[in-house]
C-alpha positions in Angstrom: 0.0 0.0 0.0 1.5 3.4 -0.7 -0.1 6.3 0.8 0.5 10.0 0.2 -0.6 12.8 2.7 -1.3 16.7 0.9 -0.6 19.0 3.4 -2.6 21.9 4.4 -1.7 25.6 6.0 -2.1 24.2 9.7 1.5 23.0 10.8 0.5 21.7 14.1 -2.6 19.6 12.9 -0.4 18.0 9.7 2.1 17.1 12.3 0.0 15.2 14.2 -2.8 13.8 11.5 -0.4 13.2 8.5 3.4 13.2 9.4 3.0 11.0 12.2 1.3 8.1 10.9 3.5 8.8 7.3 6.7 8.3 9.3 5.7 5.2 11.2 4.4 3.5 8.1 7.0 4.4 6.0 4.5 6.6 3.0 4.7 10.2 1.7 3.8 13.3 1.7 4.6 17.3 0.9 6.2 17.3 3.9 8.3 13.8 5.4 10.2 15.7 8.3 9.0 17.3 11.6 11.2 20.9 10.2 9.1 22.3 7.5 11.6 24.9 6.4 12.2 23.2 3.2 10.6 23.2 -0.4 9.6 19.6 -1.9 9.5 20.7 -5.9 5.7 20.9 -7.0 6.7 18.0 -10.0 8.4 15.9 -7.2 5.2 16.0 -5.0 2.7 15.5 -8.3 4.7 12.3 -9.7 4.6 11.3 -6.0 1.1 11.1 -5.5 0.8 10.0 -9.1 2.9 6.8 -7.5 0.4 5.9 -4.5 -2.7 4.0 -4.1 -4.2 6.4 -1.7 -3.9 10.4 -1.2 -4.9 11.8 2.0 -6.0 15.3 1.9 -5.8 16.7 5.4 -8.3 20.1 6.1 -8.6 20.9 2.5 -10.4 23.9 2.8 -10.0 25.4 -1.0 -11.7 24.2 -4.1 -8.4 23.5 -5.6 -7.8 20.8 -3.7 -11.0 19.4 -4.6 -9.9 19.7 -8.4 -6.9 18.4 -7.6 -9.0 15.0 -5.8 -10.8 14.7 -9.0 -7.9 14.6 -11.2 -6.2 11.7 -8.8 -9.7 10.0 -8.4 -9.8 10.1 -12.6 -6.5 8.1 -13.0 -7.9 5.5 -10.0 -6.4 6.8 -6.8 -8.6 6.6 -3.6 -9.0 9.7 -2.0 -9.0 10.2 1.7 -11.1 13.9 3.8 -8.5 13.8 7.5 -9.4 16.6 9.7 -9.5 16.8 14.0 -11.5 20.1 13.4 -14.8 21.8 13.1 -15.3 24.4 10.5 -18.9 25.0 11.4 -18.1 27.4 14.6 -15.3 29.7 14.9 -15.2 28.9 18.5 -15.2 32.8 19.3 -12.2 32.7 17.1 -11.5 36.1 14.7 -9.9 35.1 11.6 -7.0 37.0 10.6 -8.1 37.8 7.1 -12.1 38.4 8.5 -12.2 41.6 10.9 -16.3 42.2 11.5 -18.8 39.0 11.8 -20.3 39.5 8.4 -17.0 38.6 6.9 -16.2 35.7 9.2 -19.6 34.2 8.5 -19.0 34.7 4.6 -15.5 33.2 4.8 -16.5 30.3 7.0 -19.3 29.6 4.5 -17.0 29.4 1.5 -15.1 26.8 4.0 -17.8 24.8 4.7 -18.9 24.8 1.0 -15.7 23.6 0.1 -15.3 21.6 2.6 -18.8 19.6 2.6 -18.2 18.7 -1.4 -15.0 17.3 -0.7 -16.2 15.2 2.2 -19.3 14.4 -0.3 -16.7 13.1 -3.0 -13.9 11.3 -0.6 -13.6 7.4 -1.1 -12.8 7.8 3.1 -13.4 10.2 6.1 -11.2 10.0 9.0 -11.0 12.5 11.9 -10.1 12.5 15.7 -13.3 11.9 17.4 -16.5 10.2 17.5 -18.2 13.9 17.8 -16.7 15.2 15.0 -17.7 11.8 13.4 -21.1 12.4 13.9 -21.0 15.6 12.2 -19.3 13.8 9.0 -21.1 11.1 8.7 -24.1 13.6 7.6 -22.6 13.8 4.3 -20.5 10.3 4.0 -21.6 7.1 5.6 -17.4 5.8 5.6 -15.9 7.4 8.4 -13.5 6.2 10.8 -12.1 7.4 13.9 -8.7 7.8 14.8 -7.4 9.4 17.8 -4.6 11.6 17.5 -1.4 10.3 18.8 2.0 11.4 20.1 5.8 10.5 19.1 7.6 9.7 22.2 11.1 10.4 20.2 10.0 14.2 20.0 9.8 15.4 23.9 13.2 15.5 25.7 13.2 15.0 29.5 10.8 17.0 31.5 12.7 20.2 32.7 11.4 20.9 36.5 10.8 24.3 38.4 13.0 24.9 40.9 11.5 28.3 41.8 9.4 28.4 45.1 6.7 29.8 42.6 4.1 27.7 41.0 4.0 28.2 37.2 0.7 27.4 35.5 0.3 27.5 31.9 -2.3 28.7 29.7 -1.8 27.7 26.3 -3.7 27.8 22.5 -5.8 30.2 21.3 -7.6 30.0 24.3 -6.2 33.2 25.1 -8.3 35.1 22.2 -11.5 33.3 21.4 -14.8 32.9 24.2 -12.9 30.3 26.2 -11.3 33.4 27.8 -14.7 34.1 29.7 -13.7 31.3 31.9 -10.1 32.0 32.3 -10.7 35.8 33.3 -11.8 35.1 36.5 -9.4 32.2 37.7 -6.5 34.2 36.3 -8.1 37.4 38.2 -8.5 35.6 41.9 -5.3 34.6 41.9 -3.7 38.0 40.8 -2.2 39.4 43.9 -0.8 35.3 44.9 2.9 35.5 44.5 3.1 31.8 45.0 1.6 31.9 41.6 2.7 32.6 38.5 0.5 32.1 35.2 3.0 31.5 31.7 0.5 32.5 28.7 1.7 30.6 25.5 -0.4 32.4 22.8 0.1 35.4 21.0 2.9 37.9 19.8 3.4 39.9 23.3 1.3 43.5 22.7 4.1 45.7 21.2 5.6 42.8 18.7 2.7 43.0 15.9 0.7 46.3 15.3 -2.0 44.2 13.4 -2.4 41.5 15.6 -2.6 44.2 18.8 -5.1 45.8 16.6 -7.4 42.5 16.0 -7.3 41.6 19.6 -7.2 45.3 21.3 -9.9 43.9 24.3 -7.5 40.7 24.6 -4.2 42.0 24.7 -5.8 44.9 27.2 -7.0 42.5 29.5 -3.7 40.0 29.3 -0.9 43.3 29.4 -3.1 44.5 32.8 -1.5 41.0 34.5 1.8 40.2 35.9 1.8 37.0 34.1 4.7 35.4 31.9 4.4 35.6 27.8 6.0 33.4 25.2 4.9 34.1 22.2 3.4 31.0 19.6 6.9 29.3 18.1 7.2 27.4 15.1 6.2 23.6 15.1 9.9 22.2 15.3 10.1 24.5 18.1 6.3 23.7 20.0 7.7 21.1 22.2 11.1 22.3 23.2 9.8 25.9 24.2 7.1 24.3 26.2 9.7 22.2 28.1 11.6 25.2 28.4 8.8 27.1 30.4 9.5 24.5 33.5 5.4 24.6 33.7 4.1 22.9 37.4 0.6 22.4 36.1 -1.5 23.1 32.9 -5.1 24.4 32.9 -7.3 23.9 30.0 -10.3 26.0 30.4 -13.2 25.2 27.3 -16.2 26.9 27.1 -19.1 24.7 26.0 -19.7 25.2 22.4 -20.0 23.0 19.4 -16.6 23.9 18.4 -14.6 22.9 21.5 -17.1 19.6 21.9 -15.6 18.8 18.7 -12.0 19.2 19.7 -9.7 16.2 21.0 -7.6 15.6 24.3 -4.4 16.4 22.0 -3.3 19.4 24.5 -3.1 16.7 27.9 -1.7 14.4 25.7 1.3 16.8 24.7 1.6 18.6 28.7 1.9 14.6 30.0 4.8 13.8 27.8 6.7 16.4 29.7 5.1 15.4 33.3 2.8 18.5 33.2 -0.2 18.0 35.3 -2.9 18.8 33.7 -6.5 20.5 35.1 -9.2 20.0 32.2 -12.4 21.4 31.5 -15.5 19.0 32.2 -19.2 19.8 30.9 -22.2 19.5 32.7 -23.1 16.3 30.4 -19.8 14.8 31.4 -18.6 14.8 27.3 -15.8 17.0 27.5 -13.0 16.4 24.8 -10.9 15.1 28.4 -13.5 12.8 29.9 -14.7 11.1 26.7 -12.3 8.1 27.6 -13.0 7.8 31.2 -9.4 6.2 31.3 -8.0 9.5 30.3 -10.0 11.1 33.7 -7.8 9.0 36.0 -4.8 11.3 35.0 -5.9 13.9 35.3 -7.9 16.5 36.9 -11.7 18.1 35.7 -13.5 21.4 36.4 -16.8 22.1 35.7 -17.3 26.2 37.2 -14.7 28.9 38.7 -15.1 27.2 42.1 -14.2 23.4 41.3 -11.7 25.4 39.3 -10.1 27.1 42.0 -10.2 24.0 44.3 -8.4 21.8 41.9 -5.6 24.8 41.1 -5.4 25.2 45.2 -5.0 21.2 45.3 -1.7 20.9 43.3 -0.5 24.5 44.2 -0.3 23.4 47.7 1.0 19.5 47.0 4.0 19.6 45.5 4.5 15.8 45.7 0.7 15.3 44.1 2.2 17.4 41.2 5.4 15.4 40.4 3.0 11.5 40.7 0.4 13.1 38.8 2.6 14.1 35.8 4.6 11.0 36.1 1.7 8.9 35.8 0.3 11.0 33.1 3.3 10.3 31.1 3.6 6.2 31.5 0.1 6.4 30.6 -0.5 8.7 27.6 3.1 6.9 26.4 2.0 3.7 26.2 -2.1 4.0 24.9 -0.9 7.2 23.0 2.4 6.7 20.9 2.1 6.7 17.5 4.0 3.6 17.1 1.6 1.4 19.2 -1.2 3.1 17.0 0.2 3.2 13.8 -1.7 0.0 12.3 -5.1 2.2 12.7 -4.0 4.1 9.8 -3.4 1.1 7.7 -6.3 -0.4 8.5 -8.7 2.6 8.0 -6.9 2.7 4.6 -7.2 -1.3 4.2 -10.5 -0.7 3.7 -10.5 1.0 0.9 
């Protein structure tokens, strides 16, 4: 079987859905290494996927890659829709390119159109989670589920704090879109703690990016009136290492309860346990959070519901340093061996079997 994967514009989500299965299988793709500061020649990647049996298109979100699936699918390759994300709700997100809501609704319905025909026309769907499954399956009856994964060989040894203060991260675009509704006032409580220390891993800091200040004015106001740590976003070769780097003694993942974040995955606790970060993740009402869909996954780690089960669980591991350190080391030996890619590998190959 030879498989090819066509990247999209979303470094983070191709490194997860399409370069990680692609290495451990041994197929192809525009890109084949974790550094995408290189150039595969257009011809090279056209006779490429020429050669395979299957193409995987992950998030292709422009009509020319639905052209491009109808050409392959003319000279009898099967063609493959791999996406871990919702297009249907921004999430509270502002699109760079879309400034007021009548744009972002316009450019999100070009997505979708796009985006629904080439689900419509795809020999296979596969995508992260059962509830983004469900929202697939609306337009093609084949889709499988396959839960992202992680690559052991790409985190090196947890780095530890040895500061007397507790670091807590924040990180994602959390920091920009409606989950910040719910980190507002756990960041705000703690404000005058000096035991605590909050690292935000988001956006250019204010005075870095005129436009990006500009598109976020009511963010950036609210996160440049804390004392908090800022490390700006990195590229993807860099994502892991810079996280180490930070010496984090707990993660929080605040979510607010849209369609969008129901239809994200556990990928963020997964990442923060390679490195023996605790993590504190958002639970819903309906108990169908992205971290307590595999009620394995809840026995590593924490769940808040409201701003006081939030506060209790951040008071729990500020004040037990030794809870910390087992939590994150148990986090790791688990998400290392359900999680690698190289245990899970063979659900690629037999999604793609059944084609």
């Amino acid at each position: 079987m030879k498989v090819y994967y066509v990247q999209s514009n979303l470094a983070g989500c191709y490194n997860v859905r399409c370069l990680l299965p692609l290495q451990a299988n041994g197929w192809d793709g525009d890109f084949t290494s974790f550094i995408r500061n290189f150039n595969r020649p257009a011809n090279d990647k056209s006779k490429a996927a020429q050669d395979a049996d299957i193409v995987v298109f992950h998030r292709p979100e422009d009509k020319g890659k639905l052209d491009l699936a109808r050409i392959l699918k003319s000279i009898g390759k099967k063609i493959v829709f791999d996406n871990d994300d919702t297009e249907k709700d921004s999430g509270g997100l502002k699109l760079n390119e879309f400034i007021n809501k009548e744009m972002v609704e316009k450019g999100m319905k070009t997505l979708n159109e796009n985006i629904d025909a080439f689900i419509k026309e795809a020999d296979l769907v596969t995508c992260s989670t059962e509830f983004l499954a469900k929202e697939y399956r609306e337009l093609n009856k084949k889709v499988i589920v396959i839960p992202n994964c992680i690559d052991s060989f790409m985190f090196d040894e947890p780095l530890r704090n040895e500061t007397d203060t507790v670091r807590i991260g924040i990180t994602g675009s959390v920091a920009i879109t409606s989950d910040m509704e719910l980190i507002k006032p756990i960041v705000e409580y703690y404000k005058d703690n000096k035991k605590i220390k909050f690292v935000l891993f988001s956006l250019p800091p204010n005075k870095e990016d005129k436009f990006m200040r500009k598109l976020y004015e009511g963010e950036y106001e609210f996160w440049d009136s804390l004392d908090i740590e800022w490390q700006p976003f990195v590229p993807m070769e860099e994502y892991y290492t810079t996280l180490n780097e930070l010496r984090l003694d707990m993660m929080i993942i605040p979510r607010a309860d849209n369609y969008f974040n129901r239809c994200k995955s556990n990928l963020k606790f997964l990442e923060s346990s390679m490195l023996e970060i605790p993590c504190i993740c958002q639970s819903f009402p309906t108990g169908d959070s992205p971290y307590e869909m595999d009620k394995e996954d809840t026995q590593y780690l924490l769940l808040a519901t409201d701003l006081k089960s939030w506060i209790s669980q951040i008071d729990t591991l500020v004040e037990n340093k030794e809870l910390r350190l087992e939590l994150g080391k148990k986090a790791h030996e688990y998400v290392e061996k359900k999680y690698d890619i190289n245990i899970n590998a063979h659900r690629w190959e037999d999604a793609y079997k059944t084609l």
